[in-house]
ZADO-534311 format. One record per atom (N, C-alpha, C): residue in one letter; x, y, z. Coordinates in steps of 0.05 Angstrom, whole numbers, plus 5000, padded with zeros to 4 digits. Example, Ala and Ser with C-alpha at 12.3 -4.5 7.8 and 13.67 -1.06 7.14 Angstrom:
A526448865156
A524649105156
A526449345156
S525749555142
S527349795143
S525850015157
//
This chain:
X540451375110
X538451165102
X537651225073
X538351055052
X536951145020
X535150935019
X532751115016
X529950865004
X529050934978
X528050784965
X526750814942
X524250664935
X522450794929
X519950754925
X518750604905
X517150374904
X516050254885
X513750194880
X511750364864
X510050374861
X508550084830
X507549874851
X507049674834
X503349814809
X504149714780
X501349764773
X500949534743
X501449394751
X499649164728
X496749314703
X497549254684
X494949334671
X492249194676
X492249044680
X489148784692
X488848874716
X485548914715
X484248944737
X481948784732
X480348674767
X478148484763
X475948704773
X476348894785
X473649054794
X472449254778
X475649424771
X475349664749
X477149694727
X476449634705
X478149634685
X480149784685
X481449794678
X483549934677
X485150044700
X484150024730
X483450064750
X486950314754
X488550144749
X490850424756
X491450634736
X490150664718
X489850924706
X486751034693
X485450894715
X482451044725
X482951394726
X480951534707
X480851724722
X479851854741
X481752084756
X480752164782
X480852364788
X478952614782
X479452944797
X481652964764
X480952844731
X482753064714
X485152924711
X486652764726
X488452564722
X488552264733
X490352104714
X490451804720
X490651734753
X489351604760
X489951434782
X492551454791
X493451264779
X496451234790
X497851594793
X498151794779
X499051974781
X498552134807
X496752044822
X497052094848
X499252084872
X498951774872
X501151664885
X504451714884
X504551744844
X507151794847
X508552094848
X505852424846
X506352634861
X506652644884
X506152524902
X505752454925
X509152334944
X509752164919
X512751984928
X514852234920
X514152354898
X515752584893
X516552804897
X513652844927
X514353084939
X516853014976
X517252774966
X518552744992
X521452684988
X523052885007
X526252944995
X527052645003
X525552545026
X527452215036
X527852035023
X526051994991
X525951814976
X528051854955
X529551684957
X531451744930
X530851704903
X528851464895
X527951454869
X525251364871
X523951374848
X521251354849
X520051144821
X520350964821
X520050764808
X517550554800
X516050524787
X514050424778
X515050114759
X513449954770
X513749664763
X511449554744
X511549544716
X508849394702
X509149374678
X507449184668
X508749034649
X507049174621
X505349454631
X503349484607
X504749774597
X505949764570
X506350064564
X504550314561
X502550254560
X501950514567
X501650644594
X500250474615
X501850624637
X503750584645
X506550494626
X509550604629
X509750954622
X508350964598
X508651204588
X507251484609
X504751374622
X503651584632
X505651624656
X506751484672
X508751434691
X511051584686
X511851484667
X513851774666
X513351964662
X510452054641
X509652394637
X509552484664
X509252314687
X507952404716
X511352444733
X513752384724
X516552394741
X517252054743
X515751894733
X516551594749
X518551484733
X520651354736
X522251164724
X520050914719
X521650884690
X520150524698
X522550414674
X524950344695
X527550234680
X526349834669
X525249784677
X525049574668
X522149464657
X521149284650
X518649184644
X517948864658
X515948844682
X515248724692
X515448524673
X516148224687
X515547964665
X512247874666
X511547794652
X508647724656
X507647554674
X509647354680
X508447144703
X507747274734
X508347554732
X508547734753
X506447944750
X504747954734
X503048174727
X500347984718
X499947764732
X497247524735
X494947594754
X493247584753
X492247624772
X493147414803
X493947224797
X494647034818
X497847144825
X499247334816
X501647324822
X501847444848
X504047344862
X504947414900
X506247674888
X505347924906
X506048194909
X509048214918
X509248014947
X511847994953
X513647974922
X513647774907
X514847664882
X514547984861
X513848154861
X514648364855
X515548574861
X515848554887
X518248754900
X521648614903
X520848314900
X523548194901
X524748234877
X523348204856
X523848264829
X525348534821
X523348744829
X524749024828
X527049034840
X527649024869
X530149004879
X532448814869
X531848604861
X533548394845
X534548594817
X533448684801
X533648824777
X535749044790
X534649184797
X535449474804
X538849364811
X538949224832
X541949054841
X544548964815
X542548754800
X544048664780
X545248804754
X542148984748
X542849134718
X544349384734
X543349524741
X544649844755
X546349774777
X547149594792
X549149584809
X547449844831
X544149744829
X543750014854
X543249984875
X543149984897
X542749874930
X541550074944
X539449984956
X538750194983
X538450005011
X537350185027
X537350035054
X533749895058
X532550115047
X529750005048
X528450055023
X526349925022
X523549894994
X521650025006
X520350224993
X517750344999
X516250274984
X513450044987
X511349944971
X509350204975
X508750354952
X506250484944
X504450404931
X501550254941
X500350174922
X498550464905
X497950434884
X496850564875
X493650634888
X492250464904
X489750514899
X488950594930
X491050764932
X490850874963
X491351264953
X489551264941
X490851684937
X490251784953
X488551674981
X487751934997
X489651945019
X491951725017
X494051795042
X495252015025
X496952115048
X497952335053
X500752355051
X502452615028
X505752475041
X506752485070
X505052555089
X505952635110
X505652325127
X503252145113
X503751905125
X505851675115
X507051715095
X509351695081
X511951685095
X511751985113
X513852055123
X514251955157
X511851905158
X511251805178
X511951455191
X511351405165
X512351115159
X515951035167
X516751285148
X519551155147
X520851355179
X519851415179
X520651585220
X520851285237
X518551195232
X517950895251
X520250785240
X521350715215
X523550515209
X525850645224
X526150895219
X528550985233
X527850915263
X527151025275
X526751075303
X527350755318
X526250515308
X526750305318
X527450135305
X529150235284
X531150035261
X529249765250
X526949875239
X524949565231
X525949505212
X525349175207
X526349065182
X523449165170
X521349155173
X518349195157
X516549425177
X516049525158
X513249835174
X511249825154
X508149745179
X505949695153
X504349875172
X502550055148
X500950175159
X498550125164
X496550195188
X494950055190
X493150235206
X490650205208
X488650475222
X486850345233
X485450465258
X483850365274
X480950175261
X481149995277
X479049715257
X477149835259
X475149735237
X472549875235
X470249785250
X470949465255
X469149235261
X470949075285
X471549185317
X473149045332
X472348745319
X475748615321
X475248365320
X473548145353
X473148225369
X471548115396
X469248135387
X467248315374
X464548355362
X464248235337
X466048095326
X465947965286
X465047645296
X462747605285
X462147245285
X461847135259
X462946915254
X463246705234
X459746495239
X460146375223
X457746195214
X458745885215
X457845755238
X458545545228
X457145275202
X458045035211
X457444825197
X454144805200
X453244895221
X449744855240
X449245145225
X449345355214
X449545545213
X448945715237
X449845705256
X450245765281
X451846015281
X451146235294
X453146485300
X455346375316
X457946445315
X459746405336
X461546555338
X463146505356
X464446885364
X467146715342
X468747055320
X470546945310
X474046915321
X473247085346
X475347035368
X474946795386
X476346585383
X476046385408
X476546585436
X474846505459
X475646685487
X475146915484
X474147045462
X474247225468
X472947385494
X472547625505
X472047685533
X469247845524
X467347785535
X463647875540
X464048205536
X465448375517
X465148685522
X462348845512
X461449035530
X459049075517
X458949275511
X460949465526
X461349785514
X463249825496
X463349985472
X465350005456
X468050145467
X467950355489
X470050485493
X471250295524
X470050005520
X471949835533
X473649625524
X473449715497
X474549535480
X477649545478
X479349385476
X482249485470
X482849575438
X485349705444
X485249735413
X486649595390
X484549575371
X485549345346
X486049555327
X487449485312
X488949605285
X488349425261
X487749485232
X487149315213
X489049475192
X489949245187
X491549365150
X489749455127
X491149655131
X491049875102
X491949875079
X493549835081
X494449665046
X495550035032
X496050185051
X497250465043
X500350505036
X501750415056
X504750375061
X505650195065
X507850025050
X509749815062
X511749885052
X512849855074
X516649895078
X518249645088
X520049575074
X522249455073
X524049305080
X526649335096
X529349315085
X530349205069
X531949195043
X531649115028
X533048785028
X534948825049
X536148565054
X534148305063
X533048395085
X530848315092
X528448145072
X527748425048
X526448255019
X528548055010
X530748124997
X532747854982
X532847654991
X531147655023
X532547415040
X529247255041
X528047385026
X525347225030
X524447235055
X524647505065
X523547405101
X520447625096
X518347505090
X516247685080
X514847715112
X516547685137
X516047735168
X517647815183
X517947845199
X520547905218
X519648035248
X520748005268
X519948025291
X520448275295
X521848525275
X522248745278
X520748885259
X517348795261
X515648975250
X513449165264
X514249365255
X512549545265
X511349795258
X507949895267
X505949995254
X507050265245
X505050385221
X505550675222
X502350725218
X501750815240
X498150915241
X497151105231
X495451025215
X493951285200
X491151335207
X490151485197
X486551585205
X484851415187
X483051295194
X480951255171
X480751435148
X480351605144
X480051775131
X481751865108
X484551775117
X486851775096
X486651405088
X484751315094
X486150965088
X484750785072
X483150945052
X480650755036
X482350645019
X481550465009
X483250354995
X481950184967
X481450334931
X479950284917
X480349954899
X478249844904
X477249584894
X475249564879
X473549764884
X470649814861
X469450014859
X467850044837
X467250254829
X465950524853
X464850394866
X464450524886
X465950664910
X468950364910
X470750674931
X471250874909
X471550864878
X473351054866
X471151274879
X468551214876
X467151484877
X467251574899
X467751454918
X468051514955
X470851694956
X472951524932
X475251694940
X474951954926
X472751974899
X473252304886
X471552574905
X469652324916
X468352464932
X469552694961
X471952454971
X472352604999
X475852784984
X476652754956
X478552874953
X477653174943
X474253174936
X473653454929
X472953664952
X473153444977
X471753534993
X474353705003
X476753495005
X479053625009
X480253875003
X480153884969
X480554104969
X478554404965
X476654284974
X475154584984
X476654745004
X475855104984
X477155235010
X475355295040
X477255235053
X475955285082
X474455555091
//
């Protein structure tokens, strides 16, 4: 199985300026993620997608390829994510004649996963040959307890049917996306199938799955990474 990893990072951000080469714990943001892709022998390359040179440049001081330069219609704030992994794989095919079996999406603004949930990820692709493996961690807010507002401004449950539960440990279990890991096949991307009936989870802890949008996770994430590396 050869996968290769693509770590998307646009220069524009709407929450935190600069948001993928934020600093964090002494180095850039992004330089997390891609120590992280580089400590794992399964990945064959480690590749960064964006259209801003300077974090081209920090990207490679950190091990990252970045053979090409994102086009701009792809680095918008409105641009489809899918539409830049098709892109990278489209490139990589045409100019380098290079092929793998799967895409590993690393977003940048996940540093507190782990490479071990990484590896974890692509175990699940093996094990039951998925065309896609998204990771995803126990919901914070069952969806049976979440109510919407209607038109009356009326509470109403946001599950139709849903079932009267009143204790939490009778709840079944829901899973919510993490936005930590997405995996692939790459055939699967060329073919525009951004679904497939052969998808399946790779579960992580809360705890590895924050995922920064504002100023405030960054400080949640420097917070529980110092905590991390305290010695025990």
């Amino acid at each position: 199985m050869k996968i290769f990893a693509l770590i998307p990072a646009r220069g524009g951000s709407r929450g935190i300026p600069r948001k993928n080469i934020a600093p964090l714990l002494g180095k850039p943001l992004i330089a997390w993620t891609i120590e992280q892709a580089l400590q794992i022998d399964l990945i064959d390359r480690v590749i960064v997608s964006t259209e801003d040179a300077e974090i081209a440049a920090i990207a490679r001081d950190y091990g990252a390829e970045t053979p090409f330069v994102r086009p701009a219609e792809l680095a918008s704030d409105t641009a489809n994510g899918m539409d830049v992994l098709v892109h990278c794989a489209r490139w990589l095919r045409d100019e380098e004649q290079y092929t793998a079996d799967y895409l590993l999406e690393l977003p940048v603004t996940a540093p507190l996963r782990l490479p071990q949930d990484i590896v974890n990820t692509v175990e699940v692709a093996r094990t039951y040959d998925a065309d896609i493996v998204v990771s995803v961690t126990p919901a914070v807010e069952h969806p049976y307890w979440v109510r919407r507002i209607d038109e009356q401004h009326r509470l109403q449950p946001f599950v139709n049917d849903a079932p009267d539960v009143v204790r939490r440990q009778d709840l079944p279990d829901a899973y919510a996306l993490n936005g930590a890991v997405y995996m692939i096949r790459v055939n699967t991307l060329l073919n525009h199938a951004a679904q497939s009936a052969k998808t399946y989870p790779s579960i992580m802890v809360r705890e590895n799955s924050v995922d920064i949008n504002t100023p405030f996770d960054l400080e949640l994430v420097e917070f529980m990474l110092q905590r991390r590396q305290r010695p025990t």
